[in-house]
C-alpha positions as CSV (number, residue, x, y, z in Angstrom):
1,X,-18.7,56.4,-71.5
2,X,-18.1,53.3,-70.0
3,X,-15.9,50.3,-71.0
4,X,-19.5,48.2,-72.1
5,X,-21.1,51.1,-74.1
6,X,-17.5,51.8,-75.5
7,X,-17.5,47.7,-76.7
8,X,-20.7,47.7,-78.0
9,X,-20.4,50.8,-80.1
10,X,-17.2,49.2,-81.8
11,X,-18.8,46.3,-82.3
12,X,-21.6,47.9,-84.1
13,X,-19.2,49.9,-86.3
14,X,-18.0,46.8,-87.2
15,X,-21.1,45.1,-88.4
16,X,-22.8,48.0,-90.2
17,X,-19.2,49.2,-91.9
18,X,-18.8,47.0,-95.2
19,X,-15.1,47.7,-95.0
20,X,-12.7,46.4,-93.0
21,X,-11.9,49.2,-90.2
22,X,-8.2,49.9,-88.8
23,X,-7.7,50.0,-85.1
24,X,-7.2,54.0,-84.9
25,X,-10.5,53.9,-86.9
26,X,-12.4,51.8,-84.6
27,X,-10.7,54.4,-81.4
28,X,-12.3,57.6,-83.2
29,X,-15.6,56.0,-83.5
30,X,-15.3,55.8,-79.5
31,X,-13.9,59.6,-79.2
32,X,-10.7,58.0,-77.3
33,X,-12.2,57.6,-74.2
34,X,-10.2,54.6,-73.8
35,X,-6.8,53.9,-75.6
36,X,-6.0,52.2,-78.6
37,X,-3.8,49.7,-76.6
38,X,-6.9,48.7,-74.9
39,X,-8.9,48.6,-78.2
40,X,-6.4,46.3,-80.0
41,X,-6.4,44.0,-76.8
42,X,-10.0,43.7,-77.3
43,X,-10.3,43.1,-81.2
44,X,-7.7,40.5,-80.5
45,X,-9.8,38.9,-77.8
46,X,-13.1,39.1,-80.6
47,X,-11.1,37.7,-83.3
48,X,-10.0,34.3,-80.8
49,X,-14.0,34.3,-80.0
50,X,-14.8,34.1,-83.9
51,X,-16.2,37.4,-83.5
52,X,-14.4,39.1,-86.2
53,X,-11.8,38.2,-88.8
54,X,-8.1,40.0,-88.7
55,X,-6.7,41.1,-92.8
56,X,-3.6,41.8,-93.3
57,X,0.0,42.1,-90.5
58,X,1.0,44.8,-88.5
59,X,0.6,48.3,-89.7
60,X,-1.9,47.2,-92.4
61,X,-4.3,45.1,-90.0
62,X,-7.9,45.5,-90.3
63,X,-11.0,44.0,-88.3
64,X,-14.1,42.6,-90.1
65,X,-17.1,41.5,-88.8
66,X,-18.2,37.9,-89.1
67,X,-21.9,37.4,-89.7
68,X,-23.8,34.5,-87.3
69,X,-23.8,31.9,-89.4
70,X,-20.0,31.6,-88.9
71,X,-19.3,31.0,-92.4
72,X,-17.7,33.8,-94.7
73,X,-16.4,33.9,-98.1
74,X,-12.9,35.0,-98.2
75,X,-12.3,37.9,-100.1
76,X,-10.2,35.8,-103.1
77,X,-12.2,33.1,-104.0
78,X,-13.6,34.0,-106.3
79,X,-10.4,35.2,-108.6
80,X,-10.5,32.4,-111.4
81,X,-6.8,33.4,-111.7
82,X,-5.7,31.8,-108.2
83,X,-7.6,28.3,-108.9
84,X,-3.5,26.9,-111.0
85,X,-1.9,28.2,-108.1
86,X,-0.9,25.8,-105.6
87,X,-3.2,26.2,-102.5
88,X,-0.2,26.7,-100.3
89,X,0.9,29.8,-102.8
90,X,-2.1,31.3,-103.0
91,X,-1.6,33.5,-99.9
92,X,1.9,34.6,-100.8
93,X,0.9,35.4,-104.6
94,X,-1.8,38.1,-103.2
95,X,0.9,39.6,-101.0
96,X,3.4,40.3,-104.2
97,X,0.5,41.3,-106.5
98,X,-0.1,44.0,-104.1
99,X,3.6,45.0,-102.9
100,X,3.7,45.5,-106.4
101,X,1.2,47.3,-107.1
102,X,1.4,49.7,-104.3
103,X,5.1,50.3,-105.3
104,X,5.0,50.9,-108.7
105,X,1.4,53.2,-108.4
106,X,3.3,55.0,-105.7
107,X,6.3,55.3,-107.5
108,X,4.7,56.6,-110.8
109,X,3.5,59.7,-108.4
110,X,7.3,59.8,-107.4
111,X,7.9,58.0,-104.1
112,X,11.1,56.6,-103.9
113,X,10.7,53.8,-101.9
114,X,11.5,50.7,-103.7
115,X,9.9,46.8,-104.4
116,X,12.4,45.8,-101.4
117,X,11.6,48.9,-99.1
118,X,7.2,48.5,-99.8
119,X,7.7,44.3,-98.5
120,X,9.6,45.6,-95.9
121,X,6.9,48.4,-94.3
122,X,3.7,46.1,-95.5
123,X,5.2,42.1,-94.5
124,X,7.6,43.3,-91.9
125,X,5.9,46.4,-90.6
126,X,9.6,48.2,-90.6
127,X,10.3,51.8,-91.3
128,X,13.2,52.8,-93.7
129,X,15.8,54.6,-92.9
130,X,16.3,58.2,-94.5
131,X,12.9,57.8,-96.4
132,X,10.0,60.5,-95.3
133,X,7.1,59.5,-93.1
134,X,5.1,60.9,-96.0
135,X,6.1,58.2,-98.5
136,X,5.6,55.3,-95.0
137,X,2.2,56.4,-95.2
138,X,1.8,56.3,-98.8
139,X,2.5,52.4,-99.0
140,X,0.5,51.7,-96.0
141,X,-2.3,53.6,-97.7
142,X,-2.5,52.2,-100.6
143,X,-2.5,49.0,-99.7
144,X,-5.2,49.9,-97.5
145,X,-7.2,50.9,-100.8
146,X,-6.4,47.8,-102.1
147,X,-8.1,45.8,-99.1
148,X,-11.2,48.3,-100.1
149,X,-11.3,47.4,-103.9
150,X,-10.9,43.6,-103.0
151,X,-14.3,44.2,-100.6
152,X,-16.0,46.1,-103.4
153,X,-15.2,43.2,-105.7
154,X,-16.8,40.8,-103.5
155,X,-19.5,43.3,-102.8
156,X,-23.1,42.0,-104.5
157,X,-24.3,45.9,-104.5
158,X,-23.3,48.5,-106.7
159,X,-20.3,51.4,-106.6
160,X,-21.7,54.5,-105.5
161,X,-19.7,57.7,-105.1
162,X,-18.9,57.6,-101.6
163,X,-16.9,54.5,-102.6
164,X,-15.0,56.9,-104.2
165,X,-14.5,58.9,-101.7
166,X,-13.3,56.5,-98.9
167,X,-10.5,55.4,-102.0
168,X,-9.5,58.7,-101.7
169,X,-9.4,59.2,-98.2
170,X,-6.9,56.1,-98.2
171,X,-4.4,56.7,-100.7
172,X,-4.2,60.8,-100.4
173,X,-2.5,59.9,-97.1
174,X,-0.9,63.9,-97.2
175,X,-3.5,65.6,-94.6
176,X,-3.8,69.3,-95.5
177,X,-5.8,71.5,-93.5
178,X,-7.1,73.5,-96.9
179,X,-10.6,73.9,-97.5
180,X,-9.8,74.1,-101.6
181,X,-7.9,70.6,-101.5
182,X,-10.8,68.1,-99.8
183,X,-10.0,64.2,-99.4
184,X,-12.8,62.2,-99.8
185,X,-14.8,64.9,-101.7
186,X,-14.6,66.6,-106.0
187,X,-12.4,68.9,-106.1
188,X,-13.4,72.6,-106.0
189,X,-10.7,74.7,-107.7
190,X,-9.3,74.3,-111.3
191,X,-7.1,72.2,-112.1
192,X,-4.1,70.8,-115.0
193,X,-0.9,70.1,-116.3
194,X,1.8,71.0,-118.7
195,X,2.5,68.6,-121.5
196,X,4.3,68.9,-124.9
197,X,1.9,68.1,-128.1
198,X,2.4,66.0,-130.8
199,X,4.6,69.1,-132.2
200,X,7.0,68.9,-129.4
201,X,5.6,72.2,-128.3
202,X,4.7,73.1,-124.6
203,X,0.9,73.3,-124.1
204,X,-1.6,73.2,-120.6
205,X,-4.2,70.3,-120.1
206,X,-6.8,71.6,-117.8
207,X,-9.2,68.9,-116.7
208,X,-13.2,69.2,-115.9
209,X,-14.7,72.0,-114.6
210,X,-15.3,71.4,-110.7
211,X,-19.3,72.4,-111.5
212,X,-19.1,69.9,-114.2
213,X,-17.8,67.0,-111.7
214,X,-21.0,65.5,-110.5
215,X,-22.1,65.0,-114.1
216,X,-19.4,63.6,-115.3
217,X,-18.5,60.9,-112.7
218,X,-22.4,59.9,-112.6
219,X,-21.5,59.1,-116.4
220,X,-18.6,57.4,-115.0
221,X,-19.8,55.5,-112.0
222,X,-22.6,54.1,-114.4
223,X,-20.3,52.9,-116.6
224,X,-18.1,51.4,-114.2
225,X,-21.0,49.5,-112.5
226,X,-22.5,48.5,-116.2
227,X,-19.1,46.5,-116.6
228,X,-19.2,45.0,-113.3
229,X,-21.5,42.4,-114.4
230,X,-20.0,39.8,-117.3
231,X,-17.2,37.9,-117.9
232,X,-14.4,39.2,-120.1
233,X,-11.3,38.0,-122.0
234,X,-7.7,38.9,-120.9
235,X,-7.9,40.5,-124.4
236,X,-11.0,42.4,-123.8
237,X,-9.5,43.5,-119.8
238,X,-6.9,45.1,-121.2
239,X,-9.4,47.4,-123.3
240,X,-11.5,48.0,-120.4
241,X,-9.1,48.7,-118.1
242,X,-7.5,51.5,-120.8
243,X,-11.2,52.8,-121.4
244,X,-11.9,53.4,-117.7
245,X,-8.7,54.4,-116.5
246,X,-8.7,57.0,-119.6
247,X,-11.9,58.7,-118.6
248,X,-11.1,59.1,-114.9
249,X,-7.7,60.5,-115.5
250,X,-9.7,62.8,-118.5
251,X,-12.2,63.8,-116.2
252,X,-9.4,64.7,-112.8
253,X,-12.2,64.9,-110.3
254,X,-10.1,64.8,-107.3
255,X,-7.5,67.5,-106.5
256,X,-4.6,65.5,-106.1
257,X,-4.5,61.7,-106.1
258,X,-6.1,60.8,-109.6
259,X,-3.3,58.4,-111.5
260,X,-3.5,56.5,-108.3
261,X,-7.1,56.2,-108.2
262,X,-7.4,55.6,-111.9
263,X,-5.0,53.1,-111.7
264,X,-7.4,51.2,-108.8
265,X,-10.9,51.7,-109.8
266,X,-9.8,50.2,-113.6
267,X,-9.1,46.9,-112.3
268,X,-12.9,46.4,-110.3
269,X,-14.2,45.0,-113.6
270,X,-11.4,43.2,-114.0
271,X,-11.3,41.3,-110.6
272,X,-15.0,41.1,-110.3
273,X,-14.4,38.6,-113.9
274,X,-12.0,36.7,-111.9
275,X,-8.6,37.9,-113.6
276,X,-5.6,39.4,-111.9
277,X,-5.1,43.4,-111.6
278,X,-3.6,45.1,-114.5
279,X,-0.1,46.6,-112.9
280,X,1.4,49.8,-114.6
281,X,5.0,49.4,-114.3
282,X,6.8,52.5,-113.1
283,X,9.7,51.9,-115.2
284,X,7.3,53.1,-118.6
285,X,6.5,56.4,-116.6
286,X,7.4,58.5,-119.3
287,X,5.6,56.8,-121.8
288,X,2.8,56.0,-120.0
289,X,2.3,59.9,-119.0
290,X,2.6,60.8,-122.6
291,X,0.1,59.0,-123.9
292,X,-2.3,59.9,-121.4
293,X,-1.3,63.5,-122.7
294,X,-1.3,62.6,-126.3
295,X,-5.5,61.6,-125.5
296,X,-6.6,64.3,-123.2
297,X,-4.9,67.2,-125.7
298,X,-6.5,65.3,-129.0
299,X,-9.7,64.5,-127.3
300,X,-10.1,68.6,-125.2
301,X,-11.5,69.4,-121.9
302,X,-14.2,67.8,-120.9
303,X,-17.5,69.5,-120.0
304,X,-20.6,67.8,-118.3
305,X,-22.6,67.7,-121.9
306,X,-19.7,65.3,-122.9
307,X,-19.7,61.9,-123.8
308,X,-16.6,60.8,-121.9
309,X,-15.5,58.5,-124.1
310,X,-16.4,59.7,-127.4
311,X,-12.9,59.4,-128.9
312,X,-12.0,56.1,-127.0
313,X,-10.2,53.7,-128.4
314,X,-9.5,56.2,-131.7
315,X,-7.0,58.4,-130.0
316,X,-5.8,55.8,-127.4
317,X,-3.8,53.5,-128.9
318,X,-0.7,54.2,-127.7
319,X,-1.9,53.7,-123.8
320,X,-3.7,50.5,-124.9
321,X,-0.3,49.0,-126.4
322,X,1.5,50.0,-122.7
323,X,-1.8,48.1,-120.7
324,X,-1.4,45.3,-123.1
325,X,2.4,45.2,-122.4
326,X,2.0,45.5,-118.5
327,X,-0.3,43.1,-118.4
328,X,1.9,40.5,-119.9
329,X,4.5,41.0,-116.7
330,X,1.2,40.5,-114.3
331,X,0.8,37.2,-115.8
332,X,4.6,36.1,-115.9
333,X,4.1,37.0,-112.1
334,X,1.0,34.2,-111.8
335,X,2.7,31.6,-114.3
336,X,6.3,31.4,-111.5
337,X,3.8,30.9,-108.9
338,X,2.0,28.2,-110.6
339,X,5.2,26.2,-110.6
């Protein structure tokens, strides 16, 4: 293949993909016949040219394609929430709401690097000392998923399932070989959790069915594409967000990598309205697990002749009050930077 074709077929990816794409991404789609050195040099040259737009520093860069009119949207216009902050801020606000949210959806999952350490890998593109590669790539994932929902959110068409799956493929950053544990893809084996019930006795949560996944999360994706459409309350975000991350969680149709999913897909209603993300805070990870617990042991396993959210909000007011709490810190966050 030679150095033209080699242009012309990233170039291509770049236009048809509705994602931003990484530079190792945009390499594989060209089978390495040249390096990625070489491909960065030339995205740099595109972006100089107008060609393309660069998101995001270092490690977390991505490449999007500019359409021919020359004039784009960027991504956060349309959040009603920036429109107090000063212009100057605007950037800088972004960059903590998602630090923040990448460290504390990480850390509920148990990675131990902290606020200080996730500004460090995403803004300074460092790597910390004595902390696994695994957890490096964890941050730099999920912040990657974040770009995604953002492009979503500004996305006129609807969610579809493969979405979904390219979510996934960011934030389970853990690449296993195993046929039974697929990123990007339902899962295909059984799957659950211990938990204690309201009797402080030890009991197993198993989750969906894996022939009842398709079923479920066309319930699901329906839903979440029904909400996509109005305006809504602070009040009223709070219940949504509680409502949709309750019936993904329920439903568990990935094999590992729900809560963080959950936790992303809750909020696309919630932008789309203009309104900040809803931010679980890692420090009410014991509560916040329990009452997820509390719901899915009151409410049983779901099958795909269920009505997801049959005993939403009924059984879920305990997760509600901790979204309603969490919330209240996200907009603390937006009132500093308003000066």
């Amino acid at each position: 293949m030679s150095s033209h074709k080699a242009k012309q077929i990233i170039l291509s990816q770049l236009k048809q993909s509705d994602q931003p794409l990484t530079t190792t991404e945009l390499t594989a789609a060209i089978q390495e016949v040249v390096t990625e050195r070489t491909v960065r040099r030339w995205l740099k040259g595109w972006v100089e040219e107008g060609a393309i737009t660069q998101i995001g520093k270092q490690r977390t860069t991505r490449y999007r394609w500019i359409e021919k009119s020359g004039e784009t949207r960027h991504p956060l216009e349309c959040f009603k929430f920036l429109q107090a902050v000063p212009e100057h801020r605007r950037e800088a606000l972004i960059s903590q709401l998602r630090d923040l949210w990448t460290h504390t959806s990480t850390a509920i999952e148990g990675n131990t690097l902290s606020l200080g350490d996730t500004f460090n890998v995403l803004e300074l593109g460092l790597t910390i000392s004595g902390k696994p590669l695994r957890e490096h790539n964890e941050i730099i994932g999920h912040a990657h998923a974040i770009e995604q929902i953002y492009a979503l959110v500004n996305s006129d068409r609807p969610i579809v399932e493969e979405d979904l799956y390219h979510l996934h493929r960011s934030v389970q950053t853990e690449l296993i070989a195993d046929i039974y544990k697929p990123i990007g893809g339902w899962k295909v084996e059984f799957n659950g959790c211990n938990a204690v019930d309201a009797n402080d006795q030890p009991t197993y949560i198993e989750y969906a069915h894996p022939l009842h996944i398709e079923p479920l999360m066309r319930q699901f994706i329906e839903e979440l594409n029904r909400q996509m459409s109005g305006s809504i309350s602070k009040e009223e975000a709070v219940k949504l967000y509680a409502k949709l991350h309750i019936g993904f969680v329920h439903i568990h149709p990935f094999w590992d990598g729900n809560g963080r999913m959950a936790r992303l897909l809750a909020n696309l209603p919630i932008l789309k309205a203009g309104l900040p993300p809803l931010v679980i805070d890692e420090r009410v990870r014991a509560e916040y697990i329990k009452s997820l617990a509390t719901y899915q042991i009151a409410a049983g396993q779901l099958t795909s002749e269920s009505e997801i959210w049959l005993h939403y909000p009924e059984m879920a007011g305990s997760f509600i009050e901790i979204c309603h709490h969490c919330y209240r810190d996200t907009f603390s966050l937006i009132e500093k930077a308003e000066g």
